[in-house]
C-alpha positions as CSV (number, residue, x, y, z in Angstrom):
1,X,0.0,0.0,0.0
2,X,0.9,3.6,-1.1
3,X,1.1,5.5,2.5
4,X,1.0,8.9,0.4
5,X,-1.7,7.5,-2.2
6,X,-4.3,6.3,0.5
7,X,-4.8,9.6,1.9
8,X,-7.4,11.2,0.1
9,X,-7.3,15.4,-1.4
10,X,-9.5,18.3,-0.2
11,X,-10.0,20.8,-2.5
12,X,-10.4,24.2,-1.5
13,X,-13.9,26.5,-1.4
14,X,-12.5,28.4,-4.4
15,X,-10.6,26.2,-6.6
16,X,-13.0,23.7,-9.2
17,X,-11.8,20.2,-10.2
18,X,-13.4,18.3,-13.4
19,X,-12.8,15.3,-15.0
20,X,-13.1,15.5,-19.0
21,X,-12.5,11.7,-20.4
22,X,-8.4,10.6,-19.4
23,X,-7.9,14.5,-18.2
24,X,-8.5,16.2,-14.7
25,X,-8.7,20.4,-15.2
26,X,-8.3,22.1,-12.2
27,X,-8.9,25.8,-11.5
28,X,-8.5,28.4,-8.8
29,X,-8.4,32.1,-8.4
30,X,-4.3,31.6,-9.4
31,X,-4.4,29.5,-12.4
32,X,-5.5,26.1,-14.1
33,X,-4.1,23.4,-14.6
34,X,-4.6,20.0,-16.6
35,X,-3.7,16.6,-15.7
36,X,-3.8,13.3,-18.0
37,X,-4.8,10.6,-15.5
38,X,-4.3,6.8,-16.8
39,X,-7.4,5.4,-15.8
40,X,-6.8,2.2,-17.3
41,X,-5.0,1.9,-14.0
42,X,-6.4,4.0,-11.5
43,X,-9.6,5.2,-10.4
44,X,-10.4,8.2,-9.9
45,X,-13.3,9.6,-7.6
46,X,-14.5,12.8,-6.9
47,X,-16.9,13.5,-3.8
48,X,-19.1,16.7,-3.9
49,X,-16.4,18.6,-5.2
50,X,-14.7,18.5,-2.0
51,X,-12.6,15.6,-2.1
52,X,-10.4,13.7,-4.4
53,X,-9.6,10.2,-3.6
54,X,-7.3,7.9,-6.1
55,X,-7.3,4.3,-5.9
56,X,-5.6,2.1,-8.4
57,X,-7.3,-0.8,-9.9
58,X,-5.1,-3.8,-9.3
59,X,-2.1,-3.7,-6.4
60,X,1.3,-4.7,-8.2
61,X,4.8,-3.7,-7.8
62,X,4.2,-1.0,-10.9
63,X,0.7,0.5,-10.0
64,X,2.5,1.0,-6.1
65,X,5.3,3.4,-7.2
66,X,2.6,5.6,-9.5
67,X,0.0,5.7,-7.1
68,X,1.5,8.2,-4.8
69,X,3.0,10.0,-7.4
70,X,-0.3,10.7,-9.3
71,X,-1.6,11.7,-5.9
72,X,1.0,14.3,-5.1
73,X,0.9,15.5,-8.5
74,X,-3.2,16.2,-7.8
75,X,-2.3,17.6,-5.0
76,X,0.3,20.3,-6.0
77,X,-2.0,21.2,-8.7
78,X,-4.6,21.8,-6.4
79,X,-2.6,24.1,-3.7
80,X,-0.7,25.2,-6.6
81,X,-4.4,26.7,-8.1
82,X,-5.5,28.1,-4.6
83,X,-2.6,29.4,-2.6
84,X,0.7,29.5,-5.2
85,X,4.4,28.2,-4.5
86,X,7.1,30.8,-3.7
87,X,10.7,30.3,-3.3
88,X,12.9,33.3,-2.5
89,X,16.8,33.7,-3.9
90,X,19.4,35.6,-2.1
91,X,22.3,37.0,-3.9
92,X,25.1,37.2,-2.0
93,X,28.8,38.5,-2.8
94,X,29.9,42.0,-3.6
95,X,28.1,44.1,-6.0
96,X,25.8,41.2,-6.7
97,X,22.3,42.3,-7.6
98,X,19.1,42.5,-9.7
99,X,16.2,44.6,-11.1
100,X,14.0,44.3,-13.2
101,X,12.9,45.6,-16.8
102,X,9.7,45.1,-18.2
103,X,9.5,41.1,-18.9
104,X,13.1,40.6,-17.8
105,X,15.2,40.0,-14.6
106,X,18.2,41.7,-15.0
107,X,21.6,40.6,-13.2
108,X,25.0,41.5,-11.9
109,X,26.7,38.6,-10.6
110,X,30.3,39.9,-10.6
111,X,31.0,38.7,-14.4
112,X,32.3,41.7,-17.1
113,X,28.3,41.4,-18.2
114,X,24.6,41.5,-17.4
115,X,22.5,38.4,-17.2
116,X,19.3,39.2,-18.8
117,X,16.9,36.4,-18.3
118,X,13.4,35.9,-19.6
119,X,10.6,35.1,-17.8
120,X,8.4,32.8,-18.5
121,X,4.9,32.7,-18.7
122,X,2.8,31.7,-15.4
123,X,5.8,33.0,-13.0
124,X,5.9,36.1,-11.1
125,X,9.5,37.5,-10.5
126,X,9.9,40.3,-7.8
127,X,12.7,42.2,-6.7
128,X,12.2,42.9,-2.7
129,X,15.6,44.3,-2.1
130,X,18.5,44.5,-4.7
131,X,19.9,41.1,-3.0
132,X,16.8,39.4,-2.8
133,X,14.2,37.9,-5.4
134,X,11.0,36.0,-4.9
135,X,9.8,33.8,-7.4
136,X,6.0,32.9,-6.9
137,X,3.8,30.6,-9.7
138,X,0.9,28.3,-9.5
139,X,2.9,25.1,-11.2
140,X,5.4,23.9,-8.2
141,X,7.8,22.6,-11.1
142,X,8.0,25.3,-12.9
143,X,9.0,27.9,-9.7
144,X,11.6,24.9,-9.2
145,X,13.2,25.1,-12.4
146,X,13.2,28.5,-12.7
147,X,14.9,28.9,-9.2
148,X,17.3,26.0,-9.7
149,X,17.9,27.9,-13.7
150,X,18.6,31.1,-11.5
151,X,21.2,29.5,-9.4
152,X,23.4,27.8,-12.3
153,X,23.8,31.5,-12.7
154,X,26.3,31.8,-10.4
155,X,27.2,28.7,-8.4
156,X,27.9,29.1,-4.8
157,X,31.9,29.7,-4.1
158,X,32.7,27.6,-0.8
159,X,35.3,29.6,0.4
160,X,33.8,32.8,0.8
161,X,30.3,31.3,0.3
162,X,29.5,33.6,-2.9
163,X,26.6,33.1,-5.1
164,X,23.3,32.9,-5.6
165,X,21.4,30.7,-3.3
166,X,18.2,29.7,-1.7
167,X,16.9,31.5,1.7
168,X,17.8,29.3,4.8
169,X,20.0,27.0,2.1
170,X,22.8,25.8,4.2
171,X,26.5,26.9,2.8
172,X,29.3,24.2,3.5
173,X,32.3,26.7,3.8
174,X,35.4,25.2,3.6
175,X,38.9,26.4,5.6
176,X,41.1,28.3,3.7
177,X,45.1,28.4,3.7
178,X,47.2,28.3,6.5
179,X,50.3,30.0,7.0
């Protein structure tokens, strides 16, 4: 048994889940969202519009390891539709920082150039401090990936811990020379 998969969804007052043929649409007051559901393995069941509860047909070794992951995938689709997912960057060295300008984040990261980088559609970049940025989306993978595209930027030094990084991301600084 699935010990994510058994536990079953609530959805929120505001956000509305349907279930068109093979494909779940979700939609809150921060987005929608469409999921393809096999249902040649899994059934799906929705109760008053309150709950979602996914059960798979037959119990083998395959239908175990996509049970729970069909479930969380709901499930971030659902919080993703009525709350959001934020992750916040610090950028942290000398003369590090970032603005931006019209539909792009713009960055100084200590190279001889800006970084201009595009953002994409559904993701919500803003610039708190000149150090700081917050990234905030309704689709949990894509503020991920634009957060973890962010930080390839500029890798974090471990000397002098330089870079850019998450908030509360722990640095492992190593010691440097010794006379």
């Amino acid at each position: 048994m699935s010990k994510i998969g058994k536990i079953n969804i609530s959805i929120p007052e505001k956000v509305k889940v349907a279930l068109a043929g093979s494909i779940l649409n979700i939609e809150g007051p921060l987005g929608k969202k469409a999921l393809n559901i096999d249902l040649d393995t899994f059934v799906l069941d929705i109760k008053d519009g309150k709950e979602i509860s996914i059960k798979p047909k037959k119990i083998d070794q395959n239908t175990k390891r996509l049970w729970g992951m069909n479930r969380s995938l709901i499930n971030n689709a659902v919080i993703g539709s009525s709350k959001g997912y934020e992750k916040t960057l610090e950028l942290v060295g000398v003369g590090y920082r970032a603005s931006l300008k019209g539909n792009k984040l713009n960055l100084q990261l200590g190279y001889s150039h800006d970084i201009n980088y595009d953002i994409p559609e559904g993701i919500k970049i803003v610039v708190e401090k000149q150090t700081s940025i917050k990234i905030t989306g309704a689709d949990k993978q894509q503020v991920g990936a634009v957060a973890s595209k962010l930080k390839t930027l500029r890798k974090i030094e471990p000397y002098k811990g330089k870079g850019v990084r998450e908030k509360g991301q722990y640095i492992l600084k190593k010691e440097g020379k010794k006379k």
